[in-house]
N, C-alpha and C positions, 0 to 999 in steps of 0.2 A: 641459726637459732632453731630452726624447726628442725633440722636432722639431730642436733644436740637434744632437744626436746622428746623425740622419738626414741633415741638413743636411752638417753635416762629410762623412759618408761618400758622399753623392752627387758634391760636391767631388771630392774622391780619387779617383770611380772615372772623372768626366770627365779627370781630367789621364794617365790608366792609360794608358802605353806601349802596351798591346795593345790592338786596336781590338775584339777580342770581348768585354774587362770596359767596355769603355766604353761608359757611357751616353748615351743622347740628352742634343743640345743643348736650351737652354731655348726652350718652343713645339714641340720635336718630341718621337714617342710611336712606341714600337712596337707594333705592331698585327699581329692574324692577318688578312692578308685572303682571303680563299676562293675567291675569284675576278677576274678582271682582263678589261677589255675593252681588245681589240688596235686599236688605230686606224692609220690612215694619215692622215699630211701633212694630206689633204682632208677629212678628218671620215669616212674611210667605215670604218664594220667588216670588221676583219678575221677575226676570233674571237672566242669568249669563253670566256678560258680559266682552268683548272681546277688550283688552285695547290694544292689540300689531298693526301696524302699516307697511308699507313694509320700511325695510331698505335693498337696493340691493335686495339680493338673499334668505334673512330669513325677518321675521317676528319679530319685540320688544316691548315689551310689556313698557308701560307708566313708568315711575319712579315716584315711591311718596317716603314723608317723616313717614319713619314706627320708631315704639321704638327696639334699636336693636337686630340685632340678636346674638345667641348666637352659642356659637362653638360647636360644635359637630365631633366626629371620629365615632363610630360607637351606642355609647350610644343613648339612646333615652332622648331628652333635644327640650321643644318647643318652639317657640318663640310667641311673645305676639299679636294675635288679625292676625296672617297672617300667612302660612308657606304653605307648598304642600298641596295635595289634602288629602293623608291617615292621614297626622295630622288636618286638618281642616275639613274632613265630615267623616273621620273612615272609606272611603270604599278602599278596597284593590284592588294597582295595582299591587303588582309584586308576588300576589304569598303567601304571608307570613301573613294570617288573623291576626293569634296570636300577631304578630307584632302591626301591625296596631290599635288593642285593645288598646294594650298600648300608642299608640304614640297618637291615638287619647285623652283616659284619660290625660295625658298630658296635650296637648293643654287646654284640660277643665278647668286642674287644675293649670293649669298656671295664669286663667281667673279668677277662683276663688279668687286665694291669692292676688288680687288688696283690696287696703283698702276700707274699709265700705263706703266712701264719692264718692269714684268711683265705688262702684256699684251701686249706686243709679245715674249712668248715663243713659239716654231713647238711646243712639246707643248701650252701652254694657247690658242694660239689653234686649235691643233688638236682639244683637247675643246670647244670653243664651236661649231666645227663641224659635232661630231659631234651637242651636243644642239639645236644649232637645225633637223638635218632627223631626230631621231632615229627610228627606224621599229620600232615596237613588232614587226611581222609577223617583218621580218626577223631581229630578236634570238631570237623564238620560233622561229628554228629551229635554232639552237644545241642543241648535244645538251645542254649543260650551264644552260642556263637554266630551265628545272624543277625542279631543284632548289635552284638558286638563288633561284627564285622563291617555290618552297615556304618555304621557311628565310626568307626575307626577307634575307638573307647580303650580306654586307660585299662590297663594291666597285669596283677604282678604275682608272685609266687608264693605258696604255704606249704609246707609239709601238712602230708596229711596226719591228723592225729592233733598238729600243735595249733595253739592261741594265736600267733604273733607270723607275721608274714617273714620269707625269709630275708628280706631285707632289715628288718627289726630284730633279726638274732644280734647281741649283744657284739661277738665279733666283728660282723659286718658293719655294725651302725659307728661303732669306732672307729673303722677304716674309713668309713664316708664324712666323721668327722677331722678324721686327721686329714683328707684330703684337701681339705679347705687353707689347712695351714699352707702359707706361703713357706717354696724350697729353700735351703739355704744360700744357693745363688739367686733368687729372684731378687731382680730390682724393687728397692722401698723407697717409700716417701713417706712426709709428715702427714697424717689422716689431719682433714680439716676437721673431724668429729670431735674426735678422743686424744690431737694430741700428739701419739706414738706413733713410732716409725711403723709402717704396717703395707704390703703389697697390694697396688692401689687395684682397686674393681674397676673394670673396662668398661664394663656391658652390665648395668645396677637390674635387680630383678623386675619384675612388671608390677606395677598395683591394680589390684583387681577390688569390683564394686563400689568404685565410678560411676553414677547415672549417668550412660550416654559415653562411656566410653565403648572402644573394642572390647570383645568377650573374652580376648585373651590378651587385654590388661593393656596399660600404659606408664610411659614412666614421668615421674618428676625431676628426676636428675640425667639426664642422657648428652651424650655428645654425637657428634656427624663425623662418619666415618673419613667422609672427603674432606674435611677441614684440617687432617692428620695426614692426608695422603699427598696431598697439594705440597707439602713440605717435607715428603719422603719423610714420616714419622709416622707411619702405621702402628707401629707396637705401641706407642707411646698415648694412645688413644686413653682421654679421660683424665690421664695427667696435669691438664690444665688448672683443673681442679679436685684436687685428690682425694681420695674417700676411701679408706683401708677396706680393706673383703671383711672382717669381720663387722665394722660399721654398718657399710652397706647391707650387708646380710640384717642385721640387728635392727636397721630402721626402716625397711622396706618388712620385716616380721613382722613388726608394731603393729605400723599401719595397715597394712592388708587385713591384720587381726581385728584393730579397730573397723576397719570398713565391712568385716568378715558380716554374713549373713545371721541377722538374730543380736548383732549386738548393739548391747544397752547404751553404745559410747556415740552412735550414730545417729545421726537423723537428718530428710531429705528436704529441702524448700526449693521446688522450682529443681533447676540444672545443677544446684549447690550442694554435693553430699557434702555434711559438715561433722566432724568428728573431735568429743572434748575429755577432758579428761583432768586429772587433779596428781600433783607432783606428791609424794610420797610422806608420810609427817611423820618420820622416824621411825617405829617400828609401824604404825599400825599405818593404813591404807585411808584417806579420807573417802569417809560416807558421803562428799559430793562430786563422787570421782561423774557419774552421770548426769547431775544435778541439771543442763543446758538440755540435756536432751530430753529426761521425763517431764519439762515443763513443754519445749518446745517441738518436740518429734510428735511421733504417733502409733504408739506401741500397744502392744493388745490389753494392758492394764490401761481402763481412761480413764481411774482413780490417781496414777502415777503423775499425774502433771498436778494436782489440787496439792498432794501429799508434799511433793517437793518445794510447792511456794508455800505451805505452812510452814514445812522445817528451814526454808530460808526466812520467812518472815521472823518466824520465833526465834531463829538466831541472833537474825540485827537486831531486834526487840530487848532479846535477853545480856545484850553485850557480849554476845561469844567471840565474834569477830576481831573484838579489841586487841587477843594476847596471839599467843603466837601461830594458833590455827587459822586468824583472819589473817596472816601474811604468808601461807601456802601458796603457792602459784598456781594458775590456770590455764589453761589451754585450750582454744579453739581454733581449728585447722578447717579453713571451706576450699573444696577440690571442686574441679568445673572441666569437662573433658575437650580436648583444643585441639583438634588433626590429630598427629601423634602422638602427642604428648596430653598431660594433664597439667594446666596449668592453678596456680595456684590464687584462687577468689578473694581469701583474706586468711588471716593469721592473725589473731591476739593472744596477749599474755599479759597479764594482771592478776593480782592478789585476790582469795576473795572477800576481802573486805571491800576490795574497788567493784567489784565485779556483781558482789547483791545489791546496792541501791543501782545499779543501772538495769539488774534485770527487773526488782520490784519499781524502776520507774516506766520500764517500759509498758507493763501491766496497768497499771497506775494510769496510765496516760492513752488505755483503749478499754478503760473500765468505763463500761457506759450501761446504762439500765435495759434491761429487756424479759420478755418474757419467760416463765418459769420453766418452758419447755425446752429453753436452750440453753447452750452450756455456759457455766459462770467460767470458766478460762479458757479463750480461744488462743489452739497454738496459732503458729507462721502461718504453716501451709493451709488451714481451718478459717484463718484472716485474710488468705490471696487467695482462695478460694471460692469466697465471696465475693471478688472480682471479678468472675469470670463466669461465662455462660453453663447454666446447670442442663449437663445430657443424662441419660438415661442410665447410662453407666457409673457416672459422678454427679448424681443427684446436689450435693451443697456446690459444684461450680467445677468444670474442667480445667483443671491448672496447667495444664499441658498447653492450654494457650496462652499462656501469661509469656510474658516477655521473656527470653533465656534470665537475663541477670537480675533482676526485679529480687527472688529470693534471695541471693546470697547480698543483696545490697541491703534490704531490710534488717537482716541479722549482723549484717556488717552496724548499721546502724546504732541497731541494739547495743552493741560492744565497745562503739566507739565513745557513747557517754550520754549523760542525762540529758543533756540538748542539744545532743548531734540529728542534724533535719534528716528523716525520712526521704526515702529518692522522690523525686515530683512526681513520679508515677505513680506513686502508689494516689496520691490523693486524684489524679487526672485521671485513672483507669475507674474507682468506686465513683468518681460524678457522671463520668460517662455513663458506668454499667447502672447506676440510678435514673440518665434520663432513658438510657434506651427500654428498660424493663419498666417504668415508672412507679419504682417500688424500692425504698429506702431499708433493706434489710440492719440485722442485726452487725453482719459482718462488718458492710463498708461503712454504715455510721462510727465504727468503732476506727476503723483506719483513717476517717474524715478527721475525728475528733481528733484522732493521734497526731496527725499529720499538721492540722491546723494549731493546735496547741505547741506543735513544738516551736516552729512559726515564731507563734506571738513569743514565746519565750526566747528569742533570739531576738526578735525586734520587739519589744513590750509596747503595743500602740494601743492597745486593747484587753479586757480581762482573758482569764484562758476559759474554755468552755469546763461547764460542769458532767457530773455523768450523768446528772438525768435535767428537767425542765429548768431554766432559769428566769425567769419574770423580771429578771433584773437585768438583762443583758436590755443591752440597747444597740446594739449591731441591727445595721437596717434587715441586711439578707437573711440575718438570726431571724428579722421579726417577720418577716414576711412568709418565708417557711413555717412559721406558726400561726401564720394567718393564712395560710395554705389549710390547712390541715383543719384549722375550726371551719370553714366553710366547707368543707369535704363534712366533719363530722354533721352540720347543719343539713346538707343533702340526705345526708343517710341517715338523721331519724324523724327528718320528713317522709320519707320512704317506707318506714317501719323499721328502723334499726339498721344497724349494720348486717350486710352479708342479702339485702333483699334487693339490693340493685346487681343489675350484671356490667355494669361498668360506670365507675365515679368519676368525676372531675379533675381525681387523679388520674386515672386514664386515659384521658383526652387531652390534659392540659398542662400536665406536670412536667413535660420537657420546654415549654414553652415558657409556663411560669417561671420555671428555676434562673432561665437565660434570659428572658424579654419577660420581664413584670411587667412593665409602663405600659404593657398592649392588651394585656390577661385580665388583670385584676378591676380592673373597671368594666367587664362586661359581669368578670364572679359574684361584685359585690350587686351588682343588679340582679344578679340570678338569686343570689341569697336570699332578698325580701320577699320571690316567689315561691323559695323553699321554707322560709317562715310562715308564709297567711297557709301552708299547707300541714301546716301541725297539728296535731290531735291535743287533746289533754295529755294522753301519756308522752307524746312527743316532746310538747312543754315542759312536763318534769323532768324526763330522762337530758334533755335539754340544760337545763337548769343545773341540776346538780353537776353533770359534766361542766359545764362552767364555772364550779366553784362558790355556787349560789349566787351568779350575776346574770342578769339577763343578752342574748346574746350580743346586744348591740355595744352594751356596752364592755361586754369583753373584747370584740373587735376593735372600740375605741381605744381601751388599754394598750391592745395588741400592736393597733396599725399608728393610730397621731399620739404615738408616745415622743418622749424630748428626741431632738435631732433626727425627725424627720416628719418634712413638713411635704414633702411629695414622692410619688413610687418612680423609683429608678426608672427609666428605658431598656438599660442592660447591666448584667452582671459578671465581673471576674468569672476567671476559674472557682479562685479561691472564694469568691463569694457564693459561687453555687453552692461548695462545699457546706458555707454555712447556713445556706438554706435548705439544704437536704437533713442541717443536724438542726435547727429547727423543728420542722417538719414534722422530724423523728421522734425528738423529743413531745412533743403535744399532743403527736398523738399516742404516746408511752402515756402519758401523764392522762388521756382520757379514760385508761385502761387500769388503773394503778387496783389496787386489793378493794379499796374502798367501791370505787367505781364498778366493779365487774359485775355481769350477770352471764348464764350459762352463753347465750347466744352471744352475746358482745366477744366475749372470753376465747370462744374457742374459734371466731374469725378471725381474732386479732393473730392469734399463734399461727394459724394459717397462712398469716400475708408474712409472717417476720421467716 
């Protein structure tokens, strides 16, 4: 289903009116090459020149369209009219002449074996000229071959004077794609893809941009060469499950495309690159081909994720989904890099009719209140990133420590359905990283809230939490977490406000409270009445109205001997830390609300979230 899927989509984007979505034909590849040797007519050098470009902190060299390349482990196999430096001029960088001999011949003879009609082309008899007098001397004094040489760097050839390299002369790129065709004596089989009889691919090509794979790629479909040899079936290699050359060619395009650098179909959580896309609605292309990713990636528009849940909201709103654009198919494909190989995370395909109430309920379900400063929709990695400890480098939280699978489990989540549970991680890692930091941010109350709610919606024992204060919950760890937070607020405007002590109650006691209440809270509430007789007049007001115009003792009583609970715990769950951190959270959102604000209060609170 996923090479089928790949399949169709590389289809669609060859027949793509714009020639920037369209892909290479079958046998050609885009490639970065870093360098180009300028030839004339007669074989002589004119230059060698220097295609790469600054991106950030490296250097890229141009992308053209070459005839592809071929796969190689450690054998020596050339590719046609481009490749490194020891296969394209014979001279040796690393050491191993012998080598090089070969790899060079190669190349040559790669050259030769094009059909009679294409060598009677003026660019490739013009590279035969160049390497039959080639002159090592003179290349060395190119400003640019030192580091070409260094790098051992990609390749390939241009007449001087023309546009297009000479592997993109119109002859030649025909002959690279008739090569691909299987001879008329190759053995065929039925392609598990497409169907048709088609000569099956050995050796599938690499996918490349995989977080966390090898640099030069890995595969999804691969066989062992010994598992073919054991039974004297060498040739037969791959056969087990067969995959025509033009398949394989077509859905290893796709993807590498989809995973390509820059593009809008990807996005990264944790070890999970996960890449989505939207199956074709007859002539025209659906406008949610990216839709998974500008909500949930993180791409230089941070307008792109608000934008895309308006136009999914207003869709399901507007009944679009009803006819036949809401029965489009979708696709989401998560890669995750394994030894060799890249193994595959998850895979969904759903309609999207099915597919917007599960992402608006994923939203829905870490919509929680908070301050103006932050963002109203937090992606994946924006939400597991608040799990984790913030360094200097990744100021909102290093994700690079988070658990390898945690990412692609959470989006697996997402996908699987409106109350499908979140991994237990995720709620275990935000109460952790609440008690060790003793500060209940924006992020992980929103993955508490998610986490927990989804919970009660499998097992309904209880209401589900709200996104901001509820006065009506009755959950003890709910309420105690909110009676956290008023005795904190009570220290701090006996003090003169917030932000005038250098360390709160929460500081000192907020890992202990959240887990052993029965030990804490009977020293707090005695500490409280010392932070009362220490109030000023303005303390008493500012006091007061943060309680909702009750006095404090009595908002405590609200708070603490409401129904079903007639004494403070000893200890609490995980799960119940959890809801004493969204507590907590909540009350003291709820001290800070528009009405409540003054400059000082306002701009500590945004500080601590």
């Amino acid at each position: 289903m996923i090479l089928q899927a790949l399949y169709d989509y590389y289809q669609r984007k060859c027949a793509s009116a714009d020639p920037a979505e369209r892909l290479p034909a079958y046998g050609l590849e885009e490639k970065e090459i870093p360098f180009v040797l300028e030839i004339t007519a007669d074989g002589e050098l004119v230059q060698l020149r220097d295609t790469r470009s600054q991106d950030g902190k490296k250097k890229v060299g141009r992308r053209y369209l070459v005839p592809q390349g071929v796969k190689r482990a450690n054998g020596i196999a050339a590719n046609l009219l481009w490749d490194n430096v020891e296969y394209v001029t014979g001279i040796d960088t690393r050491g191993k002449p012998e080598r090089v001999v070969e790899q060079h011949a190669a190349f040559r003879a790669r050259i030769n074996a094009l059909p009679e009609s294409t060598q009677a082309d003026t660019g490739l008899q013009a590279v035969q000229a160049y390497l039959d007098k080639i002159d090592p001397e003179r290349l060395a004094q190119e400003p640019a071959f030192a580091e070409a040489k260094e790098s051992n760097a990609l390749m390939s050839f241009q007449l001087h004077g023309e546009p297009q390299l000479v592997c993109q002369r119109p002859t030649v790129a025909s002959a690279a794609m008739a090569a691909g065709e299987p001879a008329n004596d190759a053995p065929t089989a039925r392609c598990l893809v497409t169907g048709q009889p088609a000569e099956t691919e050995r050796l599938h090509a690499a996918i490349k941009g995989v977080w966390g794979a090898q640099t030069v790629g890995a595969n999804i479909v691969s066989f062992n060469l010994r598992a073919f040899e054991s039974y004297g079936k060498r040739d037969r290699q791959g056969e087990n499950a067969p995959v025509g050359k033009p398949a394989a060619f077509a859905y290893t395009t796709a993807l590498n495309h989809l995973l390509g650098k820059g593009s809008r179909n990807r996005f990264q959580v944790g070890d999970a690159s996960t890449v989505c896309w939207a199956e074709q609605q007859g002539e025209a292309v659906s406008e949610y081909d990216t839709l998974l990713a500008d909500i949930f990636g993180h791409h230089d528009d941070p307008d792109a994720g608000v934008k895309a849940v308006t136009t999914l909201f207003d869709s399901v709103q507007s009944g679009r989904f009803d006819g036949t654009e809401g029965a489009a198919r979708y696709f989401v494909l998560g890669l995750a890099p394994n030894a060799a190989r890249i193994s595959v995370r998850f895979f969904h395909t759903m309609t999207l009719a099915e597919l917007a109430p599960r992402i608006l309920q994923h939203l829905e379900d870490i919509r929680i209140v908070h301050s103006d400063s932050m963002p109203s929709l937090l992606t994946v990695k924006r939400l597991l990133q608040g799990l984790c400890l913030a360094t200097k480098t990744q100021p909102f939280g290093d994700i690079d420590r988070l658990p390898p699978n945690i990412g692609g489990a959470v989006v697996d989540a997402i996908l699987a359905g409106p109350n499908a549970p979140y991994p237990h991680q995720l709620l275990n890692l935000a109460v952790v990283r609440c008690r060790a930091e003793q500060n209940v941010s924006y992020p992980r109350a929103a993955a508490i809230k998610a986490s927990l709610n989804r919970s009660i919606r499998r097992h309904p024992q209880e209401k589900e939490f709200q996104p901001m204060l509820d006065p009506d919950n009755t959950n003890v760890a709910y309420r105690l977490g909110r009676l956290f937070a008023v005795l904190e607020k009570i220290q701090e405007e006996a003090s003169g406000g917030s932000g005038k002590l250098n360390s709160t109650i929460r500081d000192r006691y907020y890992g202990a409270a959240s887990s052993s209440p029965g030990t804490v809270f009977p020293m707090l509430l005695k500490l409280k009445n010392h932070h009362i007789s220490k109030l000023d007049d303005r303390g008493n007001r500012m006091l007061y109205r943060a309680f909702q115009d009750h006095k404090p003792d009595d908002y405590i009583g609200a708070v603490l001997w409401g129904p079903k609970m007639n004494e403070i715990p000893a200890h609490l769950t995980l799960a119940d830390q959890g809801r004493f951190a969204l507590g907590y959270y909540h009350q003291r959102q709820a001290f800070f609300t528009k009405s409540d604000k003054n400059p000082s209060t306002e701009s500590t609170e945004e500080k601590q979230q």
